[in-house]
C-alpha positions in Angstrom: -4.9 -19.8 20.2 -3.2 -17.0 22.0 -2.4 -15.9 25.1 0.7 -14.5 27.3 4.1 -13.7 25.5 7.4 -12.8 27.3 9.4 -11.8 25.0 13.2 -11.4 26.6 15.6 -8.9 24.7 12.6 -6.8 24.1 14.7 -3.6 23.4 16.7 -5.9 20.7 16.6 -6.1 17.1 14.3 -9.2 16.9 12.8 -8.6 20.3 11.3 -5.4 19.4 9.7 -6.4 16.3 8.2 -9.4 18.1 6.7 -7.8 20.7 4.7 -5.8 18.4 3.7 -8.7 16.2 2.3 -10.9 19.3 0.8 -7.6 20.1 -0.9 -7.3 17.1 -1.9 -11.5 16.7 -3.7 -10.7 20.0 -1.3 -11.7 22.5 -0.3 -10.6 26.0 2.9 -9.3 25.9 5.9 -8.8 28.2 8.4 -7.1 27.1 11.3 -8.0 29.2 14.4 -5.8 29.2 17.4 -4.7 31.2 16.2 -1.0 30.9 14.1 1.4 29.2 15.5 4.3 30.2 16.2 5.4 26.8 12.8 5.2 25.1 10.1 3.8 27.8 7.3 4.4 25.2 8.1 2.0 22.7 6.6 -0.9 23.9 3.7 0.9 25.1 1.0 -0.8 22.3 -2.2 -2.3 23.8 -1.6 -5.1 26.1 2.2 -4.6 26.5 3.6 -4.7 29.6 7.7 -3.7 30.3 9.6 -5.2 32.8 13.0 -4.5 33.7 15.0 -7.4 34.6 18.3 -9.4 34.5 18.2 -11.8 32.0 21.1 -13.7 34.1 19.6 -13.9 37.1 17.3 -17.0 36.2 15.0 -16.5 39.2 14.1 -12.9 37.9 13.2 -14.7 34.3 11.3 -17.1 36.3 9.1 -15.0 38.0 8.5 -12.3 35.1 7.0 -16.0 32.6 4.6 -16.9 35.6 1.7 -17.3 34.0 3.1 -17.0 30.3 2.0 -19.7 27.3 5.2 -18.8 25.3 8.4 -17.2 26.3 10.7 -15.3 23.4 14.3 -16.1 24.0 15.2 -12.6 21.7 18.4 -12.5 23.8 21.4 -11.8 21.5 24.7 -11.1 23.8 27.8 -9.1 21.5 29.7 -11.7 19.2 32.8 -12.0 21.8 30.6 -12.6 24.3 28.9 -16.0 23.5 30.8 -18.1 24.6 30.0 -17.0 28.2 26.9 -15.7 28.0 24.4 -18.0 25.7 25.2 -21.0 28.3 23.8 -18.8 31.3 21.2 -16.9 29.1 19.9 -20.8 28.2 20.1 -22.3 31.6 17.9 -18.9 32.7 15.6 -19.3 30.1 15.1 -23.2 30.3 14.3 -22.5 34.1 12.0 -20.1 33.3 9.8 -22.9 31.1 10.3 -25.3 33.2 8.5 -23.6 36.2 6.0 -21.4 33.9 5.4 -24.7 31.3 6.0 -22.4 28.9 7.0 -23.4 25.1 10.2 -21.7 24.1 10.7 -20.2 20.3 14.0 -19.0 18.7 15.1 -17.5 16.3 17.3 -19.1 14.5 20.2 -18.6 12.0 22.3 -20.3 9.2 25.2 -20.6 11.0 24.4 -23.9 12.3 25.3 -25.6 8.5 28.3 -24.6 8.5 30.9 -23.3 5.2 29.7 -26.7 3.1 26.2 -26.0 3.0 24.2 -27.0 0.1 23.0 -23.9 -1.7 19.3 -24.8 -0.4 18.7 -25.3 3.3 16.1 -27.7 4.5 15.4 -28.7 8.3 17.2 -32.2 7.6 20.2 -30.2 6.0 22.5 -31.6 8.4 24.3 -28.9 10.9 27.8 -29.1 10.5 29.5 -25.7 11.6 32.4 -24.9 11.1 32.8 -21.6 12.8 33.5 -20.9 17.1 29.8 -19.0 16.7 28.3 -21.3 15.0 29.2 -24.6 16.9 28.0 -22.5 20.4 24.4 -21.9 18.2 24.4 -25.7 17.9 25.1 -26.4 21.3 22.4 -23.8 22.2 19.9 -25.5 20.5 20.9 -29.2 21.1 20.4 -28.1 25.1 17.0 -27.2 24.0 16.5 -30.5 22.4 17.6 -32.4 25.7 15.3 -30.0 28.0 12.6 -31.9 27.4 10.6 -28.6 27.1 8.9 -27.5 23.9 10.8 -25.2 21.7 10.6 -24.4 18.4 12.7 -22.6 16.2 12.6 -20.5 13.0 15.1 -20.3 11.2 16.4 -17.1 9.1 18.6 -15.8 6.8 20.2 -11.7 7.6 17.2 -9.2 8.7 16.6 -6.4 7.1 13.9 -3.5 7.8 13.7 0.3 7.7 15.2 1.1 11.3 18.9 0.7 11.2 20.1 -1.2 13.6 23.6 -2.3 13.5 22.4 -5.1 10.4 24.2 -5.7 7.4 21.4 -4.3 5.2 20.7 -1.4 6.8 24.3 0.0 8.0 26.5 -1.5 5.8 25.4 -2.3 2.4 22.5 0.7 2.0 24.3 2.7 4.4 25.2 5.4 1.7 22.5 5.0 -0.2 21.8 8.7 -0.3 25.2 9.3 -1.6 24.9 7.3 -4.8 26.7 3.7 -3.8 26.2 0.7 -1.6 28.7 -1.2 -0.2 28.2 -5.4 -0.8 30.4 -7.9 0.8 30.1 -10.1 -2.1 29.9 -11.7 -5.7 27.1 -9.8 -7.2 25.6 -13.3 -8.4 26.2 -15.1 -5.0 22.6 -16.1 -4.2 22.3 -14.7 -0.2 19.2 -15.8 1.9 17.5 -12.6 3.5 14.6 -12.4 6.1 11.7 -9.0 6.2 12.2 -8.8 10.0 8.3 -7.5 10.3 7.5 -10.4 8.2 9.8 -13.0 10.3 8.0 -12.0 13.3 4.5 -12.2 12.4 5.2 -16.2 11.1 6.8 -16.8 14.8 3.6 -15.0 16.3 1.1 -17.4 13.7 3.2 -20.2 14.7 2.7 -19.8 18.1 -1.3 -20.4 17.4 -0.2 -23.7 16.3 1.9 -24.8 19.0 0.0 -27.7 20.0 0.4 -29.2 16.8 4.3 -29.7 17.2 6.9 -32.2 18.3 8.7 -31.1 21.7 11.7 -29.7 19.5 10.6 -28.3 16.2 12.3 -26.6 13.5 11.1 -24.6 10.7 12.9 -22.7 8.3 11.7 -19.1 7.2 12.2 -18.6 3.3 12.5 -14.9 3.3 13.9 -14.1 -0.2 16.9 -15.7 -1.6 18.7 -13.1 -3.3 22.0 -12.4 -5.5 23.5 -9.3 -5.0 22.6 -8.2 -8.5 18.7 -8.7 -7.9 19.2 -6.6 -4.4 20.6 -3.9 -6.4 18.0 -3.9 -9.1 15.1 -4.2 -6.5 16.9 -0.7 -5.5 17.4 1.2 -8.4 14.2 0.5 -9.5 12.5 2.0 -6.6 15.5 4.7 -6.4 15.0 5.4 -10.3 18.4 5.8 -10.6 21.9 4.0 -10.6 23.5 3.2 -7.7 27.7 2.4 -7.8 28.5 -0.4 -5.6 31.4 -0.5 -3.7 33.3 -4.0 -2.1 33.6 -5.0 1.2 37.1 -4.7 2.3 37.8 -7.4 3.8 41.5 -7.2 4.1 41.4 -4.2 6.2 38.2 -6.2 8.4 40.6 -8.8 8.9 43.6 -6.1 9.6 40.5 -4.6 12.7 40.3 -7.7 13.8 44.0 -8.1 15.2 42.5 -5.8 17.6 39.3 -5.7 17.4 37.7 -9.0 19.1 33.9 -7.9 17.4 35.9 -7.2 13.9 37.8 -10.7 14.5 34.1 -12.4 14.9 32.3 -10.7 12.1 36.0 -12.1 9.4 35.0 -15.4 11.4 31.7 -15.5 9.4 32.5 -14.0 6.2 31.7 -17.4 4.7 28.5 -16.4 4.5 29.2 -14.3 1.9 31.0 -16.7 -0.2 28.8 -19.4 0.3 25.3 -19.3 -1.8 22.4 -20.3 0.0 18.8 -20.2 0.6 16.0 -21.4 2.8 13.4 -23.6 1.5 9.8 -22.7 2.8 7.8 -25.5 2.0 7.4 -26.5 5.9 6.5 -23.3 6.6 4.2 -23.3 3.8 2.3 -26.7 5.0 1.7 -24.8 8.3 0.9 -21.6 7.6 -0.8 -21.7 4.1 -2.7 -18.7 4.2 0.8 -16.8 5.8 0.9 -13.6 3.6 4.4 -12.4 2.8 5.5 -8.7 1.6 6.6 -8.9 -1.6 10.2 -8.9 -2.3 10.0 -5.5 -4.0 7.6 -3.7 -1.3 9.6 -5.3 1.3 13.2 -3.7 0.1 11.1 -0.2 -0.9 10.0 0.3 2.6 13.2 -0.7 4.3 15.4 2.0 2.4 12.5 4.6 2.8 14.0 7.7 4.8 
């Protein structure tokens, strides 16, 4: 069952690797970003089409999803920045369905449970954030829920692939993996839920096909792998075939940033997440998508710290 995809924040982290899994499940895509000026080929995959536009301006977002089946709110605003921007990036995007009669999917994060979560997450884990980000996340979803449009979101642990992107796994804890060490910002047996960004995108895409099956607000967690620090590591060496010294996060001197830093102040704000061992259970996503193919943990890792 597909059809036409906007995908907004196309140029993003999450956006890009959407638009080329909807692209690939057979989709229509739009890939809808403020500017492409610094690589206008990227998107340019069979059946893509770029659009520059304001993601603010909710009558540009309207018109690009005329016509579209599903629109991709991939929008992601800087950390000091959410607390003005996801309202009006919401209200544009809610507009948008609204007029197209589109169904809306997000992807979603952990922050929503909060620094008491259980160590496994289950879509009836309640949300109870403690965090400025992650009460704004909930509110961003609960005007979803009260739209009365279809959305559904999936819900992740950190991404990690080969491009580096500004991610934890990729420019933090691996980024000097050539010089012998990675940095992790934790207990080495703290159990930390991670997400294969490729692989995240391509369930969204498959559940898509399925929308028609679901309630207007749906949520479904994505199980990634849930990893300790220590397996990470291994999963590295081994593919390396050597050691690798790892170095702590310093946290003290993050927290010192962050005095005048406001993004250094919001990443301390959710350093819980490193203290805190969780996971995401899959067995939703399993029910739905039981012939959904995942890489393998150890392929997954080996391709993403592949120069």
């Amino acid at each position: 069952m597909s059809g036409t995809v906007i995908v907004l924040g196309a140029n993003g982290r999450f956006g890009r690797a959407a638009v080329e899994a909807f692209s690939k499940n057979g989709w229509k895509v739009r890939a809808f970003a403020r500017s492409w000026k610094i690589d206008a080929s990227r998107h340019s995959g069979t059946g893509v089409q770029q659009i520059t536009g304001d993601a603010f301006d909710a009558n540009e977002v309207a018109e690009a999803s005329m016509g579209c089946d599903v629109i991709i709110n991939a929008l992601n605003p800087p950390y000091p920045k959410w607390k003005k921007d996801l309202p009006r990036l919401t209200n544009s995007v809610i507009s948008a369905a609204k007029k197209s009669g589109a169904t809306v999917m997000l992807p979603g994060n952990v922050y929503n449970y909060g620094a008491g979560m259980p160590l496994n997450l289950t879509e009836s884990t309640e949300h109870k954030p403690t965090s400025h980000k992650g009460r704004l996340r909930l509110e961003m979803e609960e005007t979803y829920r009260r739209s009365g449009i279809q959305t559904i979101v999936l819900r992740a642990g950190d991404y990690f692939e080969q491009q580096k992107t500004g991610d934890w796994f990729g420019s933090h804890i691996t980024g000097n993996l050539g010089k012998g060490h990675v940095m992790y910002p934790a207990a080495l047996d703290q159990v930390h839920a991670w997400a294969y960004l490729p692989d995240f995108a391509k369930a969204m895409a498959a559940l898509a096909d399925k929308r028609q099956y679901f309630k207007p607000f749906e949520e479904v967690g994505f199980p990634g792998y849930g990893l300790t620090g220590q397996q990470l590591v291994d999963v590295m060496e081994e593919e390396l075939g050597r050691k690798l010294k790892v170095k702590n996060m310093p946290w003290n001197f993050v927290r010192l940033l962050g005095l005048v830093m406001p993004q250094m102040r919001e990443v301390m704000e959710m350093a819980y997440l490193w203290r805190v061992p969780h996971r995401i259970d899959g067995a939703k996503l399993a029910t739905i998508l039981p012939d959904f193919k995942a890489t393998p943990v150890k392929a997954a890792i080996a391709q993403s710290i592949r120069s």
